[in-house]
N, C-alpha and C positions, 0 to 999 in steps of 0.2 A: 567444512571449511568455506569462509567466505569465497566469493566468486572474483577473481584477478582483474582489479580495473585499471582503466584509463585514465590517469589522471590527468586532467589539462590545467594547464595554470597562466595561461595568459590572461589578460582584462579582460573581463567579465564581455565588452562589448565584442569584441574578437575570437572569443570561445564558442560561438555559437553553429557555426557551423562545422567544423571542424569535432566540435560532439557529435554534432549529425553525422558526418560520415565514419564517426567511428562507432557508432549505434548502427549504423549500417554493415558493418563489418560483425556484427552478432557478438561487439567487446562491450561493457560496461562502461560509458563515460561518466566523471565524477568533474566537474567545475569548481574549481579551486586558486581563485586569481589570486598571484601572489605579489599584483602590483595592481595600484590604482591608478587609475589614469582620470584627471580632475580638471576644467578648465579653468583657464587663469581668473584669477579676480579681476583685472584691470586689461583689457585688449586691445588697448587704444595704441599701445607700440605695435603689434601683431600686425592689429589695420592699416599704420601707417604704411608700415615696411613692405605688405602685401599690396598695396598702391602705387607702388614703382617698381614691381615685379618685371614690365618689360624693357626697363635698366639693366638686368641682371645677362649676362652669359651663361650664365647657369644655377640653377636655384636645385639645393642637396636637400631631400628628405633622409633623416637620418633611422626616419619606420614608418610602418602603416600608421601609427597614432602620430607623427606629424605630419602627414598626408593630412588625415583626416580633419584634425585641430585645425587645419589652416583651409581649407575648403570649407569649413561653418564660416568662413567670413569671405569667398569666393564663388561670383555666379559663374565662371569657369574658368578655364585658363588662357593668359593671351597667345594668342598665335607667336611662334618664330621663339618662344623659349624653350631652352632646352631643358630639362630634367636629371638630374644624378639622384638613383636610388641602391642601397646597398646589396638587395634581396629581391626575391619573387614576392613575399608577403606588400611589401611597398607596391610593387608592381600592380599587385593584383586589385590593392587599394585606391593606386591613380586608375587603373580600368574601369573601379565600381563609379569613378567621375568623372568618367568621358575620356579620359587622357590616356591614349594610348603608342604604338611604338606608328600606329598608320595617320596620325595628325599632329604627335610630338616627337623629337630628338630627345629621345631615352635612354641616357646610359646607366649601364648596370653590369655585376663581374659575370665575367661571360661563364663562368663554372661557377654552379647552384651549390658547388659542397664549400664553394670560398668568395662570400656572401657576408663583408665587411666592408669597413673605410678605407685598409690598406691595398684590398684590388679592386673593389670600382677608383683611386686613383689613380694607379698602375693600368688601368683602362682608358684613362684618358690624354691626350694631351697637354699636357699642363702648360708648356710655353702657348699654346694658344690662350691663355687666361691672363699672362702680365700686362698690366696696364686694365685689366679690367674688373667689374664687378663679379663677384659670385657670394650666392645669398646659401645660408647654412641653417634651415627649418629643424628644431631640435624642442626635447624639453625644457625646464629650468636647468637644465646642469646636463654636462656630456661631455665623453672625449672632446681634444682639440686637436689629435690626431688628424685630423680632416682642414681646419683651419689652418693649423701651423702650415700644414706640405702645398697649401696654397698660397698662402701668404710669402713661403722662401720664395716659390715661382713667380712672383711681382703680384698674384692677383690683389685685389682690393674686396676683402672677405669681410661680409657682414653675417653676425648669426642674431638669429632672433627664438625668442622662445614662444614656443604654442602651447603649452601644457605643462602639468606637473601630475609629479608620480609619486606615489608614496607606496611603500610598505604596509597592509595592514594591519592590525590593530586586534589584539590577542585577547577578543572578548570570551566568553564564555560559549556561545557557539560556533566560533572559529576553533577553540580548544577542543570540544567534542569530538567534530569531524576530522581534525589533525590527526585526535588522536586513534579513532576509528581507522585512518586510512593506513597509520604506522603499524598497526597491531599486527601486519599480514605483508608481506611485499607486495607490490601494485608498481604497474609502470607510468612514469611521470613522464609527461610532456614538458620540458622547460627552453625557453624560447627565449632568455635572457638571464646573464651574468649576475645581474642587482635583483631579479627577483630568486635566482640558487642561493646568494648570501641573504635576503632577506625571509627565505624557507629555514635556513640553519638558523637563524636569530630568533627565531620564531618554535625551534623545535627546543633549543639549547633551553628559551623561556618555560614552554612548556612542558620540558623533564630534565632538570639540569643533570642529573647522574645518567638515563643510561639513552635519551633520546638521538644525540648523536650517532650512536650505534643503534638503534632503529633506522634514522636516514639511511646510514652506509648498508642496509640489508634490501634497498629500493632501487629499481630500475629506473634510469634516468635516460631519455631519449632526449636528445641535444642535436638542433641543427648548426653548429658551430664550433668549432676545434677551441677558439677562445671560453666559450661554455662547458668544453669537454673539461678543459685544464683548470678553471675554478671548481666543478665538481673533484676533480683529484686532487688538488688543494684542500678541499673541505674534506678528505678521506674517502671520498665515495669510488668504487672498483666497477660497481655496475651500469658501464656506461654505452650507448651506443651512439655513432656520431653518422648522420644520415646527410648534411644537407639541407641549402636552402628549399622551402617549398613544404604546402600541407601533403602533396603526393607521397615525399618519400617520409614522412613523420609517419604517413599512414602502410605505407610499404613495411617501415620498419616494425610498426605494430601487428602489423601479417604474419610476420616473420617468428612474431614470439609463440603464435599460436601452436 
């Protein structure tokens, strides 16, 4: 019987360590991105808006890949702006570029297991925001969650897009390995809502009759209650829900041994 892996499914650029320490842990990692992460054709909006950054009261990364997207066009960050990130992953992203909680005003939900838009708000003051800017770093498309509950509170919210993400594209050796990894339960790393439904779209593709019930026979490790409840939405029962952070992803994967 094949050997129980790890499957990881974040962007490819983001997967890389995080295999490492699971190759460390004597488990099988398997990289399997189930989102693309692209940069824009046109950046000339990105650059602008990133040019009046120290306008802002507070500038929202909404993940590590708009961390990053927006830092290719930033020789650092200006002193005296504060930061709203959702998760430790963001966190760990603004560290790998200098930005940390000992030279920036970092807010983020103080509990790693509730690591979204609705508690880093609920973290913050909001009446300090009316009457002012706050900048919302995002992909092409995303909740508005985050803008709306600022905008009631008077702020003056701008979003801007740094990237685009796509689903990939169900060639002939994406279908191999899908199919490979279906044939056997494996535990799945999934680290976002739109790349779960774009794993079902993709399975549903590749075996319209009984693929869905291959997913629902897979270990789905999910840092996020919102992740937990689109996997049982799409039928799946094998779920474990851990928490922001690679730590406990990787605690959780200890656990199944």
């Amino acid at each position: 019987m094949p050997e129980r892996a790890v499957v990881i499914t974040r962007p490819r650029a983001q997967a890389g360590a995080l295999a490492q320490a699971v190759g460390a842990l004597g488990r099988r990692a398997v990289v399997l991105p189930l989102l693309e992460i692209a940069p824009l054709d046109d950046t000339s909006i990105l650059r602008a808006v990133l040019a009046e950054l120290p306008s802002y009261a507070l500038v929202a990364f909404v993940s590590p890949n708009a961390v990053d997207a927006a830092f290719a066009h930033l020789p650092g960050w200006p002193p005296g702006v504060p930061v709203g990130v959702v998760g430790e992953g963001s966190r760990a992203a603004l560290a790998r570029h200098g930005v940390t909680a000992e030279n920036t005003t970092i807010h983020c939900p103080p509990e790693p297991s509730a690591s979204d838009s609705e508690h880093l708000l609920a973290s913050l003051d909001l009446s300090a925001f009316a009457g002012r800017r706050v900048l919302i770093v995002r992909g092409e498309s995303g909740r508005e969650l985050m803008a709306d509950t600022l905008r009631a509170a008077g702020a003056q919210v701008d979003t801007v897009a740094a990237y685009r993400r796509s689903v990939p594209v169900l060639d002939d050796a994406l279908a191999a390995e899908l199919s490979a990894l279906l044939a056997g339960p494996n535990d799945w790393i999934i680290t976002s809502s739109e790349a779960l439904r774009g794993l079902a779209d993709l399975v549903r593709k590749l075996d319209p009759e009984t693929g869905m019930d291959r997913l629902h026979q897979q270990h789905l490790i999910v840092p996020h209650a919102r992740i937990a409840e689109t996997a049982r939405a799409l039928g799946c029962s094998s779920i474990t829900l851990t928490g922001s952070g690679d730590a406990r992803l990787l605690a959780a994967i200890q656990s199944q041994e």
